[in-house]
N, C-alpha and C positions, 0 to 999 in steps of 0.2 A: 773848663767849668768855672762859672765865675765864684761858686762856694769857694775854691781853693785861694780865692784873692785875701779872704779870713787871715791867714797868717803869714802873706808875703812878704810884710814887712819885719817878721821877728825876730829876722839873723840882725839887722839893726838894731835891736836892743839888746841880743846878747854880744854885739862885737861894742856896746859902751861898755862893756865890764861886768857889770854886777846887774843879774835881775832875776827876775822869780822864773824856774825850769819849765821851758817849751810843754816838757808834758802835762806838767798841772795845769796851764794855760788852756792849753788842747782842751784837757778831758771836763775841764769848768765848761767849756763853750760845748761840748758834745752832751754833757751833763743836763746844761740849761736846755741845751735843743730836743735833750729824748725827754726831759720831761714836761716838753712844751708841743711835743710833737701831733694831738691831737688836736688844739685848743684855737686854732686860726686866728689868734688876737694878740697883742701883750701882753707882759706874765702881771702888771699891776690889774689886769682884770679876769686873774685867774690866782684868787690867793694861795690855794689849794697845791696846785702843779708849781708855784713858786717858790710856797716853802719847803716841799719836796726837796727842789733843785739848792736851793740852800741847804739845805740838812745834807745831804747827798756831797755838795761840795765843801762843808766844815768837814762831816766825818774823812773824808778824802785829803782834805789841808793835815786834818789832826792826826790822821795814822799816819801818813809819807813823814810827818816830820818826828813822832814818833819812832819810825824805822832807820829815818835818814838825817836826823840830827835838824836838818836846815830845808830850807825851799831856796834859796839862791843859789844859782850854777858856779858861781864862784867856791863856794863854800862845798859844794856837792862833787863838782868834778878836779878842784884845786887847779880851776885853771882861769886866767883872766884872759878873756876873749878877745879883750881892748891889746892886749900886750902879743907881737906879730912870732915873740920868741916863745910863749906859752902855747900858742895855737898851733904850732909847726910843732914843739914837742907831743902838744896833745893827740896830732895827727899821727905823729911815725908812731907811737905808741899804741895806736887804734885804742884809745883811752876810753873811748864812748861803751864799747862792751863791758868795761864795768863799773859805767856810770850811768850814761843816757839808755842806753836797752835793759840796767834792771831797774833803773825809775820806772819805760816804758811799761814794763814786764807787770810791777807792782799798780800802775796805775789802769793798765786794763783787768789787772783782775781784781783789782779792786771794786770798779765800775761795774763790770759781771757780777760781783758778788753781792753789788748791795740793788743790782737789777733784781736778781735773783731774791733777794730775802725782802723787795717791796721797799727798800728805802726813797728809792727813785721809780 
């Protein structure tokens, strides 16, 4: 599916070290797409469905870091992706369960939630 070509390249930006969390990434680009998903044009000639998709992805920037202190994976999983001795600990430790799946966890239900109350 060539949609999935979207984020092939973004283990390259988290193995530089420091960058802003796959999931907020993701759910900005799902965000922009559900609320662009009617409008068969670009969002500068659809103001409407635009600022949606910005309000929708501030409030989602500004609760996760709220919750989670920070938006960089360095800061969030205290592990630097660049360094081959932090990645092999973060693996034997299956460190992502409780880091990357309750980001995941928070950032879907976040998206549900503001689907839900018409933010998006």
């Amino acid at each position: 599916m060539a949609a999935s070509w979207a984020t092939a390249g973004y283990t390259g930006a988290i193995l530089a070290g420091k960058t802003t969390c796959g999931t907020l990434i993701g759910s900005s680009i799902a965000i922009g797409l559900y609320c662009g998903r009617h409008v068969g044009a670009p969002p500068e000639a659809h103001p409407k469905q635009r600022s949606r998709s910005i309000e929708g992805v501030k409030q989602l920037y500004a609760d996760f870091i709220k919750t989670f202190g920070a938006t960089d994976c360095l800061a969030l999983c205290y592990c630097d992706f660049s360094n081959p001795g932090d990645v092999t600990r973060y693996i034997e430790n299956r460190a992502w369960r409780e880091s990357c799946d309750r980001f995941l966890d928070f950032c879907i239900q976040k998206c549900l939630q503001m689907s839900h109350d018409g933010v998006i």
